[in-house]
C-alpha positions as CSV (number, residue, x, y, z in Angstrom):
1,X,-11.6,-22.4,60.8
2,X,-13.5,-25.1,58.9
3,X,-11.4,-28.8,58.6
4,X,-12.5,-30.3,55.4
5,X,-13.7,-33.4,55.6
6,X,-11.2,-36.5,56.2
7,X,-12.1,-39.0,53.4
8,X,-9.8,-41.9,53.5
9,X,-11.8,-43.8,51.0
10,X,-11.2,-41.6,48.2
11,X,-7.5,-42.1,48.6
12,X,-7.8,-45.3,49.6
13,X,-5.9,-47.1,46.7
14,X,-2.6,-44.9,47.2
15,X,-2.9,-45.3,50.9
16,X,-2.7,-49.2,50.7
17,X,0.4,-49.3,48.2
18,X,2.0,-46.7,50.9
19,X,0.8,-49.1,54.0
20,X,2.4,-52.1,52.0
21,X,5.7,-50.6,50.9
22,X,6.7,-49.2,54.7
23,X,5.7,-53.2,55.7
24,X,7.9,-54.7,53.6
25,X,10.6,-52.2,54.3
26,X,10.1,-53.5,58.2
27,X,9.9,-56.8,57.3
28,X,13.3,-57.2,54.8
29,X,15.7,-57.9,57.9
30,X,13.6,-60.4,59.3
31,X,13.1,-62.6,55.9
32,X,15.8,-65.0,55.5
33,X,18.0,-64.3,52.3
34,X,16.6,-67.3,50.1
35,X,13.2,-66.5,51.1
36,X,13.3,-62.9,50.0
37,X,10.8,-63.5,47.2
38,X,7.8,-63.9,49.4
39,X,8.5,-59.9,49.9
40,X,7.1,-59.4,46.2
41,X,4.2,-62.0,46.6
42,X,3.7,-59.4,49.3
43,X,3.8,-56.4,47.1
44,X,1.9,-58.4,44.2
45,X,-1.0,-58.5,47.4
46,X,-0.9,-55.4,48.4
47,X,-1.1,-54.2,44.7
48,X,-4.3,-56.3,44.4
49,X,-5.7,-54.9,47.5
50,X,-4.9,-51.5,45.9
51,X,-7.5,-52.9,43.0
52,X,-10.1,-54.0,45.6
53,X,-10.0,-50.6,47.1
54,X,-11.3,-49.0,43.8
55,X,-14.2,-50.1,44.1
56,X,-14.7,-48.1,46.9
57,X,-12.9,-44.9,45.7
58,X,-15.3,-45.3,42.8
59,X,-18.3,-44.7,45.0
60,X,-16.6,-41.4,46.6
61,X,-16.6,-39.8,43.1
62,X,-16.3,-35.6,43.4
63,X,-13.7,-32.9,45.0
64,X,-12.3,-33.8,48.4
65,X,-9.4,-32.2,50.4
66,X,-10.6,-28.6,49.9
67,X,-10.4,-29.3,45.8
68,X,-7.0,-31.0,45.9
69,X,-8.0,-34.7,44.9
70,X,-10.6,-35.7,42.4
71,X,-12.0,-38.8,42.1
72,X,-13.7,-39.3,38.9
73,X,-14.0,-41.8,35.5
74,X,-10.5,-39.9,34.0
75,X,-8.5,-40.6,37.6
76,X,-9.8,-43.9,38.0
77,X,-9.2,-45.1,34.3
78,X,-5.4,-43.9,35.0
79,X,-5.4,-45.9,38.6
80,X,-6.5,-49.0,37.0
81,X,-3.4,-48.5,34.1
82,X,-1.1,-47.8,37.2
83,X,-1.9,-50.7,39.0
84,X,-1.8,-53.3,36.3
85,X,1.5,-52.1,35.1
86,X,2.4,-52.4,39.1
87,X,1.6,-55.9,39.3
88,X,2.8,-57.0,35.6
89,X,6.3,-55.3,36.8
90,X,6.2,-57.2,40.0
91,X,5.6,-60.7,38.9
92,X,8.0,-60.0,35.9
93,X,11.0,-58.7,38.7
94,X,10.6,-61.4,41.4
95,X,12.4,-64.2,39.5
96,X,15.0,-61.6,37.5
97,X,16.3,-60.1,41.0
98,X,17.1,-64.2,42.2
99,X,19.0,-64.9,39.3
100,X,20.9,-61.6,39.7
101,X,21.2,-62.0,43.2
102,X,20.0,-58.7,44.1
103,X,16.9,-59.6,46.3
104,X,16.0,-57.3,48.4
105,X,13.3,-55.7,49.7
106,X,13.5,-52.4,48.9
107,X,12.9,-52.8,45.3
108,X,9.2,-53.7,46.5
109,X,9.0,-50.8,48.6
110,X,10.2,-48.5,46.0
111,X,8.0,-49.6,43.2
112,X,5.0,-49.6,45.5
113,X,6.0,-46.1,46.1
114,X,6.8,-45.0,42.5
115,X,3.5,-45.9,41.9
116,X,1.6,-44.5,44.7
117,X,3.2,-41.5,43.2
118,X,1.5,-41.8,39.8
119,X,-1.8,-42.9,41.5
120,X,-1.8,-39.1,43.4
121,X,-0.3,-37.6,40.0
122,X,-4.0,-38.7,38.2
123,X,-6.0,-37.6,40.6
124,X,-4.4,-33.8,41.7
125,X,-6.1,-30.6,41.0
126,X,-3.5,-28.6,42.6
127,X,0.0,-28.1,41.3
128,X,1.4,-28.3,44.0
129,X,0.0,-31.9,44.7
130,X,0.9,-32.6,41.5
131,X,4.5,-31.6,42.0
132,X,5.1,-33.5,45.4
133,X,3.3,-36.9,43.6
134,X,5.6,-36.1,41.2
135,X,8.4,-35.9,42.8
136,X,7.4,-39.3,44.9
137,X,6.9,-41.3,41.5
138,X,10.8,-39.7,40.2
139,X,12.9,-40.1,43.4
140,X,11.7,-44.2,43.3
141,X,12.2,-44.8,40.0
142,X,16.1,-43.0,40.4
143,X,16.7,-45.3,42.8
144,X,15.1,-48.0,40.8
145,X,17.3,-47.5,37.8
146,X,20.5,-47.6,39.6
147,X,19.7,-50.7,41.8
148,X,21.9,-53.0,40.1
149,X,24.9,-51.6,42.3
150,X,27.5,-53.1,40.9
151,X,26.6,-52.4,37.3
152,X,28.5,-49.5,36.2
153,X,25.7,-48.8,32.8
154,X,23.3,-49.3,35.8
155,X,24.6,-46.6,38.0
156,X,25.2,-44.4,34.6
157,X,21.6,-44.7,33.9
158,X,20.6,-43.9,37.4
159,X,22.4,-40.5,37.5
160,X,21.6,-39.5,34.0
161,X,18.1,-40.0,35.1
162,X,18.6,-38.2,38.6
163,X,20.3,-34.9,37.0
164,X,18.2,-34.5,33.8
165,X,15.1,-34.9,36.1
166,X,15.9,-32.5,38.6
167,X,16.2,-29.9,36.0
168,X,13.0,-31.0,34.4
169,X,11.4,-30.8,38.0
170,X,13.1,-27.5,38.3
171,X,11.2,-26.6,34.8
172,X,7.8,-27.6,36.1
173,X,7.8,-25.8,40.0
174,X,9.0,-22.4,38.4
175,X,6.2,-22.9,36.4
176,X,4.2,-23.4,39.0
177,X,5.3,-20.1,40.7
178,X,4.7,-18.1,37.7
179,X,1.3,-19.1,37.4
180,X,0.3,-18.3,41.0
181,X,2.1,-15.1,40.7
182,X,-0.2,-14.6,37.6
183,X,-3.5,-16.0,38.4
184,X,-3.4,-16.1,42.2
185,X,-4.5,-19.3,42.3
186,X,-2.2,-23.2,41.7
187,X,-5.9,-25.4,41.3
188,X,-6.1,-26.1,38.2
189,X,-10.1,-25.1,38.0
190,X,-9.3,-21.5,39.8
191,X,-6.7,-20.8,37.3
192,X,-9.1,-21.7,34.6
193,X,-11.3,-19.3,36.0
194,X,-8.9,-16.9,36.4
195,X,-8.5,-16.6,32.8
196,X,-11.3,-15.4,32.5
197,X,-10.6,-11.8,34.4
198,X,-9.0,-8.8,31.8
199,X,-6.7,-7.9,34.7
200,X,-4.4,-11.4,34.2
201,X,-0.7,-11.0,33.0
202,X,-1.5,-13.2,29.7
203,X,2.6,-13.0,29.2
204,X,3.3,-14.4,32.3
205,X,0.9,-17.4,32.3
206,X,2.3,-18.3,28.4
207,X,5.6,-18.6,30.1
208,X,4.5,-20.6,33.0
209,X,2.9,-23.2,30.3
210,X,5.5,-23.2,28.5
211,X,8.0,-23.7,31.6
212,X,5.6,-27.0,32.6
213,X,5.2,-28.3,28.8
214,X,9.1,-28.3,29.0
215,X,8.8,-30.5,32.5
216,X,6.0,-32.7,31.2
217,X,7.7,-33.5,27.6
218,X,10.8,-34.7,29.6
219,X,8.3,-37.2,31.6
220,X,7.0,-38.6,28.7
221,X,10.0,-38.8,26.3
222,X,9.0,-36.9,23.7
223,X,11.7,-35.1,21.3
224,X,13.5,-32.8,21.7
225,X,13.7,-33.9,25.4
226,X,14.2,-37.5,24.3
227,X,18.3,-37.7,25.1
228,X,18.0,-39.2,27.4
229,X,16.1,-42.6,27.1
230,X,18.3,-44.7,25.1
231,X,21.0,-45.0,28.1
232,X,18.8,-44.8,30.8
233,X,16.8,-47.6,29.4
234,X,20.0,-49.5,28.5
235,X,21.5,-49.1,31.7
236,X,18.4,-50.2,34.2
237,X,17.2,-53.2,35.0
238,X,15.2,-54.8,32.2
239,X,12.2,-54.8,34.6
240,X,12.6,-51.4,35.6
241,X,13.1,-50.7,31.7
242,X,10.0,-52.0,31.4
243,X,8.3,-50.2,34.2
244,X,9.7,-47.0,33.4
245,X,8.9,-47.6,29.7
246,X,5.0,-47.3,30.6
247,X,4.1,-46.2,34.1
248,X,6.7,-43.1,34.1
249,X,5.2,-42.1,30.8
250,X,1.5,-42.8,31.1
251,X,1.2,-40.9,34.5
252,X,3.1,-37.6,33.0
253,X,0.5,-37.6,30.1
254,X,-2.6,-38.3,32.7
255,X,-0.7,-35.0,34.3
256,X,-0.1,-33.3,30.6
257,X,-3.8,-33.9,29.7
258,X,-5.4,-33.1,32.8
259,X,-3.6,-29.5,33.3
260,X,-3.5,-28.3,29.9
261,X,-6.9,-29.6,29.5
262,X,-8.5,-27.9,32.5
263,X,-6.4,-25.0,33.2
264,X,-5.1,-23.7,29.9
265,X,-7.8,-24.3,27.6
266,X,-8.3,-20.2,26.9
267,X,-5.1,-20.6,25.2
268,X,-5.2,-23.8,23.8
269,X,-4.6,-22.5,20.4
270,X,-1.1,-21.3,21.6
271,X,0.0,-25.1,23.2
272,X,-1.5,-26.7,20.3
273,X,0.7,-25.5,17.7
274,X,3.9,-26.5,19.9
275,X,1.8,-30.1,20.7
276,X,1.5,-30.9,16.8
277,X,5.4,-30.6,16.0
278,X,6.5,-32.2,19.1
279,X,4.4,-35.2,18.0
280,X,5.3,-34.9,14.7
281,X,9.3,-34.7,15.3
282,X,9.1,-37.5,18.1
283,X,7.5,-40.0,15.8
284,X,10.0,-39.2,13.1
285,X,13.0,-39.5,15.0
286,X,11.7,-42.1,17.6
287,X,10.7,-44.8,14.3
288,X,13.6,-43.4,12.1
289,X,16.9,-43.9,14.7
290,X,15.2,-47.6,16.1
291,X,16.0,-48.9,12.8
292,X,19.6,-48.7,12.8
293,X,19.8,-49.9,16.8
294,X,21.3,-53.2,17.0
295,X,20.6,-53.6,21.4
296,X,16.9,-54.5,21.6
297,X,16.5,-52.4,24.7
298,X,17.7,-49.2,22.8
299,X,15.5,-50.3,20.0
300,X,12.4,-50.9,22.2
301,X,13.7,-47.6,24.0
302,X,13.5,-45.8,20.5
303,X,10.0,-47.0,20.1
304,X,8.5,-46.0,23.0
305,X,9.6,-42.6,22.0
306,X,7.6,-43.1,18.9
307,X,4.9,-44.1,20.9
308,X,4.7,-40.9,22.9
309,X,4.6,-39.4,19.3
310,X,1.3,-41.2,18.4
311,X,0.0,-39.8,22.1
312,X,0.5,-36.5,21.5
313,X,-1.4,-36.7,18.1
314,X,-4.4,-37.1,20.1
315,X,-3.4,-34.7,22.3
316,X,-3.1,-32.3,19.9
317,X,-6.7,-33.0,18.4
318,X,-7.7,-31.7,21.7
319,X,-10.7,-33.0,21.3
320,X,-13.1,-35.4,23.5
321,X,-12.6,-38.6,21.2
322,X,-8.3,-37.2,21.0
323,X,-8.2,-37.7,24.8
324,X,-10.2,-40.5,24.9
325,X,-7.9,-42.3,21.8
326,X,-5.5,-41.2,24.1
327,X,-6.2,-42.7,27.2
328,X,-7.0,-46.3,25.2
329,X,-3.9,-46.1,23.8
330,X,-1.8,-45.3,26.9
331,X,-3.6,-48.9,28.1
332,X,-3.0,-50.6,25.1
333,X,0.6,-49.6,24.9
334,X,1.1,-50.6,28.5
335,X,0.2,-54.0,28.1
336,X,1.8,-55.1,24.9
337,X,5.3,-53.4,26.0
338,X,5.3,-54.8,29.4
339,X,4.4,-58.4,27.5
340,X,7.7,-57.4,24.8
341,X,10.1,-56.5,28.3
342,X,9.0,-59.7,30.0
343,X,10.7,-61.1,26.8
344,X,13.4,-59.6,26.8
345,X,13.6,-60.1,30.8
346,X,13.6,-64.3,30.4
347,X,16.0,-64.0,27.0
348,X,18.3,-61.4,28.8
349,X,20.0,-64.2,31.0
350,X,22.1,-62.8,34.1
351,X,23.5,-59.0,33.9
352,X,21.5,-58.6,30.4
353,X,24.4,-60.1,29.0
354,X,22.3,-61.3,25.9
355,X,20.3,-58.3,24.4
356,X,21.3,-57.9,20.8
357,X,19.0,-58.4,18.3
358,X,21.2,-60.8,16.8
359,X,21.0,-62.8,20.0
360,X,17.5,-63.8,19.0
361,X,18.1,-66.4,16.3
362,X,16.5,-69.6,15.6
363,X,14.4,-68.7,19.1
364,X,11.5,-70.1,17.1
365,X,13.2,-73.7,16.4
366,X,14.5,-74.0,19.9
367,X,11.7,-71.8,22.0
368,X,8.2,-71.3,19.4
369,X,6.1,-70.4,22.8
370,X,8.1,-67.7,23.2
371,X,9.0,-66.9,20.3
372,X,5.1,-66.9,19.3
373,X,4.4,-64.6,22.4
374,X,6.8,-61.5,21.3
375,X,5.7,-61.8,17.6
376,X,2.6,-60.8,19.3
377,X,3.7,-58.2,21.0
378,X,6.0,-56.8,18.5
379,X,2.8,-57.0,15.7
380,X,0.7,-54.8,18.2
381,X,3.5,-52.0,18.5
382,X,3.7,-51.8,14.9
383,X,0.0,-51.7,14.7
384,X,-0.9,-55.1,13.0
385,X,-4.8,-55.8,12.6
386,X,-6.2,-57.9,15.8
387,X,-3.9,-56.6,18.3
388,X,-4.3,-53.6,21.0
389,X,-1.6,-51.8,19.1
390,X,-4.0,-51.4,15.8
391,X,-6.9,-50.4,17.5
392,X,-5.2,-48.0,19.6
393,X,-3.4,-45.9,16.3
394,X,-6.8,-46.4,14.4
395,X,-8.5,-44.6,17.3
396,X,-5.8,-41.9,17.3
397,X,-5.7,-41.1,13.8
398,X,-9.6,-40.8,13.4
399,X,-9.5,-38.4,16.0
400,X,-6.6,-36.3,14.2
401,X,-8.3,-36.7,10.9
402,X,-11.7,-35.5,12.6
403,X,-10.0,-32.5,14.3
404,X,-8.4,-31.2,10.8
405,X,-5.1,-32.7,11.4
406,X,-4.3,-34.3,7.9
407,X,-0.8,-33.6,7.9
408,X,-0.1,-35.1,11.1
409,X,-1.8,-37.8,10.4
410,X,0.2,-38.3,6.7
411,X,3.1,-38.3,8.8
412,X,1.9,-40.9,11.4
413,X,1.3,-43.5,9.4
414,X,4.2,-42.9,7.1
415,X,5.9,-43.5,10.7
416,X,4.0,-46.4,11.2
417,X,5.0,-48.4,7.8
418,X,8.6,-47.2,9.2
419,X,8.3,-49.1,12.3
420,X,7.6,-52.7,11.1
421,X,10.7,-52.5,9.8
422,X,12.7,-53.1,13.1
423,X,9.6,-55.0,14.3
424,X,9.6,-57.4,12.0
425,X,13.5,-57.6,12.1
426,X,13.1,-59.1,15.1
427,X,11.1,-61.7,13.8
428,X,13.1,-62.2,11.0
429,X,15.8,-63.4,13.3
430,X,13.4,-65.3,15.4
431,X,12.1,-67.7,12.3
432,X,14.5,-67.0,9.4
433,X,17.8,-67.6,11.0
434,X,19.4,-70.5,12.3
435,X,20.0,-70.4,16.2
436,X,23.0,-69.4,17.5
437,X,22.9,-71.1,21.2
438,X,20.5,-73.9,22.4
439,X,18.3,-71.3,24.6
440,X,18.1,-74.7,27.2
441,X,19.1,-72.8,30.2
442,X,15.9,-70.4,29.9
443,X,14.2,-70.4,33.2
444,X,10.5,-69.6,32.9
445,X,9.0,-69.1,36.4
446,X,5.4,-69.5,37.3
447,X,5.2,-65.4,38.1
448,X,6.7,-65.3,34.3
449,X,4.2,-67.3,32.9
450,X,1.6,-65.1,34.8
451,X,2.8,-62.0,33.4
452,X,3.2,-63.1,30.0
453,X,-0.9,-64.0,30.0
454,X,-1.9,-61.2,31.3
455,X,-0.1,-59.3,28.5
456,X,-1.3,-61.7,26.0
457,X,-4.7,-61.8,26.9
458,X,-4.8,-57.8,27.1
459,X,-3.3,-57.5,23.8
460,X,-6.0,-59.7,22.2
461,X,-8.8,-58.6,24.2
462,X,-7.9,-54.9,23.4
463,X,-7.4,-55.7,19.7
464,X,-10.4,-57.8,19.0
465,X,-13.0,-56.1,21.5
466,X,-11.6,-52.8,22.3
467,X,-15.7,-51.1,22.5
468,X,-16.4,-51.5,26.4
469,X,-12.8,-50.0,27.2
470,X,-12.9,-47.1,24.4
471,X,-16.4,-46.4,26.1
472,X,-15.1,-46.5,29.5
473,X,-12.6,-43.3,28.1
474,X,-14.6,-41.5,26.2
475,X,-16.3,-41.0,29.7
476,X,-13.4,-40.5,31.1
477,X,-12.3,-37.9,28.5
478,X,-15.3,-35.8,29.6
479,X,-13.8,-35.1,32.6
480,X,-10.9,-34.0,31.7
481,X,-12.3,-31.8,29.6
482,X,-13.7,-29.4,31.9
């Protein structure tokens, strides 16, 4: 029996999360309770380490592990987007879980692990891999959501999140089994090829599809499996809203892209009818309910439904510039809402006592550095001109309009005038009204600050000189279209 070959390089960045969250699981009992936030300067490292290791994942690009793991331009754009989203998340959570006096280690651990989980997600071949990274990613952020124990909306949001995704992972491995039963084969290039053969059961792999679309529209929140967002996001930890808002979502469409894209392209003109209303009832519904939403974690909740709407317009183009609008846009997206929940984090005060919209007045009289920084972010998600947010949609509908999709694209930007709306709401409030509270007992920590400029600076960058990046996917969009 040959043993393929043992290359710990081309897993190297997963590996070191893995390494650092069992560490600071070892090391919790021994750190003294005030001290505990050294354990996320820890996991900020070992996230950074993770970044350091691409490099040499990079120069181990091909099929390892028997075909199971691929390292190429499409997993490592996604690793980069995973790991980013890792550290923003961290330096936004270590001064939010002081002030709520829920320091502990674990939280570290478990986000180190969630996102381990989404690196192996971008990088499968096999279904089966895909399931178990899955399943790594979706247990951590459970646990994640409901970590504010004595929160009652927190532990709501954790179990709504816990049963509704057990049912959607239910969805996906029966999927899984009907396609082997079909095709003999769960890599995604030997089902492919599979295809190919007059002998397959063609009714039995349409219902394995659509048993895995179900599964992967629940991961990225796209209606009509968008229930359950709103609470979930409500309920959890602003951070983790954040996290979950963006990591959660981006890895399930690396998933969506990659095995819809590789294995089910002979039937892509059956998925790509269902792909075009998805995205055209998510962005209706997504922009059309945030407007009435008073909370601004529902409302930003509502929105990144809408997001997942513009997504799946390039996904449905299912063409090479689509996937790569796509993957520019899952980047862009990332930063700028990570940037708006770091916001919401410092404005929130203790148990998120302070999230309605309405809470936000006069913060421009009292607060204009931060009240300058989420205008920002709040003109990129409604696609203003300069920000990451604008070149992400123009990207998107170019490649709709390219691929023949004029309707959808009508209805995308008819969404898109929708959405400044509630956007500019907010700012409204911000600049317009007088201020209901003296916003003097803001604390604004130096792993705050940090976070806030790296969103800032990727919202501009992407806005004002998205070429090299957009470049970077269209490679990267080649290889997912195999």
């Amino acid at each position: 029996m040959n043993i393929p070959p043992i290359n710990i390089a081309a897993i190297l960045p997963a590996v070191v999360l893995s390494i650092a969250g069992v560490a600071i699981m070892v090391a919790e009992p021994f750190v003294d309770r005030a001290k505990k936030s050294i354990l996320g300067w820890c996991a900020l490292a070992g996230v950074i380490v993770a970044m350091l290791a691409l490099f040499t994942m990079a120069d181990n690009r091909g099929q390892w592990y028997s075909n199971l793991w691929i390292v190429d331009d499409y997993s490592i754009f996604f690793h980069v987007i995973f790991l980013l989203i890792a550290a923003v998340t961290i330096l936004t959570s270590i001064d939010f879980l002081a002030r709520e006096q829920i320091n502990h280690g674990e939280f570290y651990a478990l986000l180190l692990f969630a996102t381990a989980g989404m690196l192996m997600m971008s990088g499968s071949n096999e279904l089966m891999m895909v399931f178990i990274a899955l399943e790594v990613m979706s247990i951590a952020t459970y646990v994640l959501a409901g970590f504010r124990r004595t929160d009652l909306k927190s532990n709501e949001s954790a179990l709504k999140y816990f049963l509704l995704g057990s049912f959607s992972s239910a969805f996906f491995l029966y999927g899984v089994a009907l396609v082997f039963g079909a095709t003999g084969s769960t890599n995604l290039i030997g089902i492919s090829e599979a295809m190919r053969s007059s002998d397959i059961q063609i009714t039995l792999v349409y219902l394995a599809a659509a048993m895995m679309l179900i599964s992967l529209c629940f991961k990225v929140a796209v209606a009509p499996f968008h229930i359950w967002v709103p609470d979930v996001y409500e309920g959890a930890p602003t951070p983790i809203t954040g996290f979950m808002s963006v990591g959660p979502k981006a890895a399930g469409f690396a998933v969506f892209l990659r095995v819809f894209m590789t294995a089910f392209p002979a039937i892509q003109d059956r998925w790509i009818s269902i792909i075009w209303m998805v995205a055209a009832l998510t962005m209706v519904l997504g922009n059309v309910i945030a407007v009435s939403q008073t909370n601004i974690k529902r409302m930003l909740a509502y929105s990144s439904i809408a997001h997942a709407g513009y997504v799946a317009v390039a996904f449905a183009s299912g063409s090479r510039r689509g996937i790569s609008a796509a993957l520019f846009y899952l980047l862009a997206y990332s930063v700028t809402n990570l940037g708006a929940f770091a916001i919401v984090t410092i404005l929130s005060r203790s148990e998120d006592k302070l999230t309605n919209i309405s809470d936000y007045a006069g913060l421009a009289s009292k607060r204009p550095g931060l009240a300058a920084l989420l205008t920002l972010f709040l003109l990129s998600l409604a696609g203003v001109p300069g920000t990451a947010g604008f070149a992400g949609k123009f990207f998107i509908f170019r490649s709709s309009v390219e691929s023949g999709l004029v309707w959808l694209t009508v209805i995308g930007v008819v969404t898109t005038v929708v959405s400044f709306y509630y956007y500019l709401y907010i700012i409204v409030q911000m600049y317009m009204r007088d201020p209901k509270e003296e916003f003097g007992d803001l604390r604004l920590a130096g792993s705050l600050k940090l976070a806030l400029v790296i969103a800032a600076v990727g919202t501009l960058y992407l806005g004002i000189l998205p070429t090299r990046i957009l470049d970077w996917s269209t490679v990267a969009a080649l290889n997912a279209l195999r």
